[in-house]
N, C-alpha and C positions, 0 to 999 in steps of 0.2 A: 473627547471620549464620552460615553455614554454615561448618566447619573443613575440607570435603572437597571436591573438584574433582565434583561427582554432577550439574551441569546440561548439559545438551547443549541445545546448538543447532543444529536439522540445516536447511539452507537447498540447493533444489534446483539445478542449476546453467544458469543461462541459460534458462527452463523451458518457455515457448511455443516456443523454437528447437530445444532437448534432442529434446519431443517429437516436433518435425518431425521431426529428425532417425531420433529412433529408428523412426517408422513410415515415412521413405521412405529405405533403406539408400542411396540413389545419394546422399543430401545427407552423409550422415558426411564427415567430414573438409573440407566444402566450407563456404564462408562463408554464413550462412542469415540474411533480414532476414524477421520478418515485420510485414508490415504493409505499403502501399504509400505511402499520402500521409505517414504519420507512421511511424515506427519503435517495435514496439509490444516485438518484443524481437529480439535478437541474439545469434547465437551467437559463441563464444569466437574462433573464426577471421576473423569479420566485428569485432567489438571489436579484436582487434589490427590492423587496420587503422582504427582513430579511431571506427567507428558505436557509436554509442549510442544507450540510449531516446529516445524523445521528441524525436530528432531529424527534420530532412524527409526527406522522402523521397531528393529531389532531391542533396539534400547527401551522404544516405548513398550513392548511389549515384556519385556522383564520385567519394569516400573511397575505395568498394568497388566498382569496373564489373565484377566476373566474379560476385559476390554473387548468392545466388539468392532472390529474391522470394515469399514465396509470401502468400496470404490465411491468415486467423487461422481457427484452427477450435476456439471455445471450450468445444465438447462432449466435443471430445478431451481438451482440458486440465482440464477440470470432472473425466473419468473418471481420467484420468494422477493428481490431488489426492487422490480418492478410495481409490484404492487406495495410495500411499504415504499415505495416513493411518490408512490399516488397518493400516499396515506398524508407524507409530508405535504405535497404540494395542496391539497383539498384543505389543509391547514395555514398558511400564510402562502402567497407568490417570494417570500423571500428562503429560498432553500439553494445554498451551497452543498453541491455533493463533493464528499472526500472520496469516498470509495462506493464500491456497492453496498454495503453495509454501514455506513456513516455518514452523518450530513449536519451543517449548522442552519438553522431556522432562526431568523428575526421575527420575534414577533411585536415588536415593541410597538403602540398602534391601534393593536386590537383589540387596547383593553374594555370599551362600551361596547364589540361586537361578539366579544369572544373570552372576557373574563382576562383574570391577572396571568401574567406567565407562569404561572406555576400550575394552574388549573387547566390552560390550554398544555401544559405538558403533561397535567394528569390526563387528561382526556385520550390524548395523541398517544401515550401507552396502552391506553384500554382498548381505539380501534386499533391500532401493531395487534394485540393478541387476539384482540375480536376474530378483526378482518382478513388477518394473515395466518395469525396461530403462530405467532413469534415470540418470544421474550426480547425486549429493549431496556435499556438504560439510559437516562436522561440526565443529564447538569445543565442547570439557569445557573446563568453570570451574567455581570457585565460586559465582558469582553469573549470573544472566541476562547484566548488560551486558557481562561476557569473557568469556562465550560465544558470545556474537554476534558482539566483537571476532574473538575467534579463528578462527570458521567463514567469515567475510569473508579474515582473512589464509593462510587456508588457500586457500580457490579457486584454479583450479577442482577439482574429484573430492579434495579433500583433509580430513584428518584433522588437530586440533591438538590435546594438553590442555596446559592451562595449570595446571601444579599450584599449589597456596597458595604454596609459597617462592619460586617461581616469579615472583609476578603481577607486581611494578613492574618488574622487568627486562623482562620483556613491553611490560606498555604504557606506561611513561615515554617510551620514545622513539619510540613514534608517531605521526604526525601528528596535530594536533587536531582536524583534519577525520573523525576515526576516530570520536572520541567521539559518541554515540546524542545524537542534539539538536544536532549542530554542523552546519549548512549553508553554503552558499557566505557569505551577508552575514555572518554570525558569524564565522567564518573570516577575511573580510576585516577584521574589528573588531580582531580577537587578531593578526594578522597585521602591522597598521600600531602595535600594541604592541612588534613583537617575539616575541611567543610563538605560538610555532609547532607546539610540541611539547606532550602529555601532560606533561610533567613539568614544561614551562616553568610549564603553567597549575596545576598543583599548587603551583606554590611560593607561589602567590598567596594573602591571606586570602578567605578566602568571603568579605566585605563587598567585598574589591576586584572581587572576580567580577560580584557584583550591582548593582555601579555601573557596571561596563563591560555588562553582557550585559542589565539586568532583573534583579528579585529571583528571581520562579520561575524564567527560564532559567539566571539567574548559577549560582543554589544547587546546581540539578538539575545542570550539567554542572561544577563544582566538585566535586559529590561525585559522579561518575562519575571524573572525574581522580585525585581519591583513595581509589580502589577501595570508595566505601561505596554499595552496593547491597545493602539486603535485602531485595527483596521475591521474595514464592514464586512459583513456578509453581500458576498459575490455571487450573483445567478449567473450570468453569461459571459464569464472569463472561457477564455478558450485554451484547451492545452496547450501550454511550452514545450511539452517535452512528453512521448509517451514510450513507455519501459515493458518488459517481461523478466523473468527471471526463474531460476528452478533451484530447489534446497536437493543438495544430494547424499546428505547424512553422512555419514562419519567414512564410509570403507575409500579406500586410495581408488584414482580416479587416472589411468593412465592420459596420455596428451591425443590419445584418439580418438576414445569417449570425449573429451571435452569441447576435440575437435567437431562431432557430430551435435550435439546438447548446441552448440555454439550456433550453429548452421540452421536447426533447430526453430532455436529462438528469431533470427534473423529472417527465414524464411518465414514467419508468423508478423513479425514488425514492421521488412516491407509491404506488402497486403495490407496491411492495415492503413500503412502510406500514403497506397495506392486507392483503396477504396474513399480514404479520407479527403484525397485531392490533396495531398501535403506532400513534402520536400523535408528533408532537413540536413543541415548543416555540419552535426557534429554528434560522434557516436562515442558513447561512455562506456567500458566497458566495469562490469560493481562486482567484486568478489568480498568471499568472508572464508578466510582460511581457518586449519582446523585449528586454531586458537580461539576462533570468533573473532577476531579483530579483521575491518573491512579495511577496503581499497578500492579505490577506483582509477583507472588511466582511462585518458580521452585524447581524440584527435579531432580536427575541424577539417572539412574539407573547403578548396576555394569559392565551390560553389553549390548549393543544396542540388540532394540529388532523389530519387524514389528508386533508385536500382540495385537490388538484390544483389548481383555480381558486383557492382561496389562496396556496398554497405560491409560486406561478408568481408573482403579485402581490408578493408579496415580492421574491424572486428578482430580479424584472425590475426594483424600485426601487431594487435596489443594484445591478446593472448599469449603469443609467442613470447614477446618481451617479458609477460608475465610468470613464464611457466617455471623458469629457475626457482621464482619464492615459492610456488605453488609446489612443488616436487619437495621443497626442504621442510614447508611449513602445513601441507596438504592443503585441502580446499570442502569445503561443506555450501558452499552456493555461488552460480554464477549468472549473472544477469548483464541485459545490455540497455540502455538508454539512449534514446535518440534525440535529440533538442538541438534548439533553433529550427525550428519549423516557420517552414514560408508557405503560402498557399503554392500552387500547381501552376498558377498563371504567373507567379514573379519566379518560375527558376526558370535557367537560361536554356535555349534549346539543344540537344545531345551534339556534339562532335562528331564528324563523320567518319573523323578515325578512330573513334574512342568507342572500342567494342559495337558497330553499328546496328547488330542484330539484339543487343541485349534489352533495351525498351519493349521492342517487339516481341521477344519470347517471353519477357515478362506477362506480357498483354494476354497471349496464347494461355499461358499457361495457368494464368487468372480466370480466365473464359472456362478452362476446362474445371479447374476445382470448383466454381458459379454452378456449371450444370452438374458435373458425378460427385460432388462433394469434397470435402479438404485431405480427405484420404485418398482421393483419384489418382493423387499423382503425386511420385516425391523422388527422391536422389535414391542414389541405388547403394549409399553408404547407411540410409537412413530407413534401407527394408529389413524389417525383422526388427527394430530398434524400438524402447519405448519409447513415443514421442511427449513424454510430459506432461502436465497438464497447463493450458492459457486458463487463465480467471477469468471471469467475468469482466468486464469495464464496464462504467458509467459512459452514455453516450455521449460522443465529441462536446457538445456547447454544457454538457452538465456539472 
């Protein structure tokens, strides 16, 4: 493990909101929601008054009634990524992106070309605002998972390092909801323990961890509690696994709505599959009912596949199975997940009895949304429907 504070974690601030903000001056300083039925994101003004993601719409605007509404414009945010990652990369070659809005920077190195890491993170803030017209936040640590800590406890527009003498005075006494892997039901687990704190769940043996949490989850946030992270920053790890998902706020959500939302999502996942040269193995499907408490069910199939009329087949059979808790306990988001992904050239070739046209119309129908756009063409359950919105992604190798 590393003896010097050289990771940065730089995280933008509020980012679909930021941007409004920064391209319509009348919103600065004003509470900004976007998104209308779901809250997709919030600026800092609208959060301290309660709005949060993925809340309804409805709710946020009781929270917040002077709040300004606007639609999501993900071409803006797609360019706003693009250029603060230029920003990163102009700054070290070592940039791990997490999302479009986050990414961890090594700079450990640079210190005779480029000054100590705290100065290279000064800097790397002021061209974000210069060059973009963004607000970011930054944490220096040693390790990825206090850097991230500290760029959370800094927000919003803030600076933190965390030097080595430093780190358990830091995060002993922070919440455990702090730690990377801790969510709401984990929380409540350690919570009806007593431990509340980093340092309470420190004192813990690692086997008591993994009795109370799971072996992998015990261990992983065990040793996040006791400062042992070594793993590096990664430039050209390639996706495992790539997801979508939609918050549907609080109103009941019949099983034919979910059934379209589903189809949805799926018809966006293959495409993306497909344009990727990828396959994958095994479809996840991720809910969070209206408790907030999540779930996920998954199947494997025998062999990776890129085809829509499969994928969907899957999908829809672990919905189904799903829908009894869903109907008892509601549902507030449903997402799917694809992983184990093989390139295009290691899955096996189609069956000739195995739907023989369905590669093929995939192909067609790829061809046509290429030239009249993704709106050219769609299911006839799915005309007149909203279709959601996809995010933005980091590109494949980033």
């Amino acid at each position: 493990m590393r003896g010097e504070a050289t990771v940065l974690h730089a995280d933008l601030d509020a980012f679909y909101a930021s941007v409004e903000q920064r391209d319509a001056p009348a919103l600065r300083g004003r509470p900004v929601i976007v998104g209308g039925g779901v809250v997709l994101a919030a600026s800092y003004e609208a959060k301290a008054r309660g709005v949060r993601t993925a809340m309804g719409g409805r709710q946020a605007r009781e929270l917040c009634p002077d709040a300004v509404v606007v639609p999501p414009r993900m071409e803006a945010y797609t360019a706003a990524s693009r250029a603060v990652f230029a920003v990163f990369r102009d700054t070290t070659p070592l940039v791990e992106g997490l999302s479009i809005d986050e990414a961890f920077l090594e700079v450990g190195g640079l210190r005779r070309l480029a000054g100590s890491p705290e100065q290279i993170a000064v800097r790397l803030r002021e061209r974000v605002r210069v060059e973009v017209g963004l607000p970011i936040s930054v944490g220096v640590a040693r390790t990825k998972f206090l850097a991230k800590v500290a760029s959370a406890v800094s927000k919003p527009d803030g600076l933190l390092v965390v030097e080595p003498d430093g780190e358990e005075d830091f995060l002993l006494p922070l919440p455990v909801e702090r730690l990377w892997g801790v969510g709401a039901v984990t929380a409540e687990k350690l919570h009806r323990l007593g431990i509340h704190t980093v340092g309470q769940l420190a004192e813990l043996e690692t086997e008591a961890a993994q009795r109370l949490l799971g072996r992998a989850a015990g261990a992983h946030v065990h040793a996040m509690a006791r400062l042992l992270d070594p793993r590096p920053v990664v430039t050209t790890r390639r996706r495992g696994s790539i997801g979508s998902q939609r918050a549907l706020g609080s109103r009941p959500r019949s099983a034919d709505e979910l059934d379209v939302m589903l189809t949805q999502i799926i018809d966006r996942l293959a495409r993306r599959l497909r344009d990727g040269g990828r396959g994958c193995r095994t479809v996840v499907l991720r809910l969070r009912f209206g408790d907030f408490t999540k779930a996920t069910r998954s199947r494997s199939l025998r062999s990776a596949t890129d085809r829509t009329a499969v994928l969907l087949a899957v999908a829809r059979t672990l919905l189904v199975a799903a829908q009894p808790e869903i109907d008892a306990r509601g549902i507030t988001l449903i997402g799917i997940s694809l992983s184990q992904l093989v390139r295009a050239e290691e899955m096996p070739p189609e069956l000739p009895l195995d739907e023989p046209d369905g590669a093929r119309l995939d192909t067609v129908f790829d061809k046509v949304r290429d030239r009249f756009g993704a709106a050219s063409l769609a299911r006839a359950t799915q005309v007149g429907r909203d279709p959601g919105w996809s995010a933005p992604l980091l590109p494949e190798h980033e």
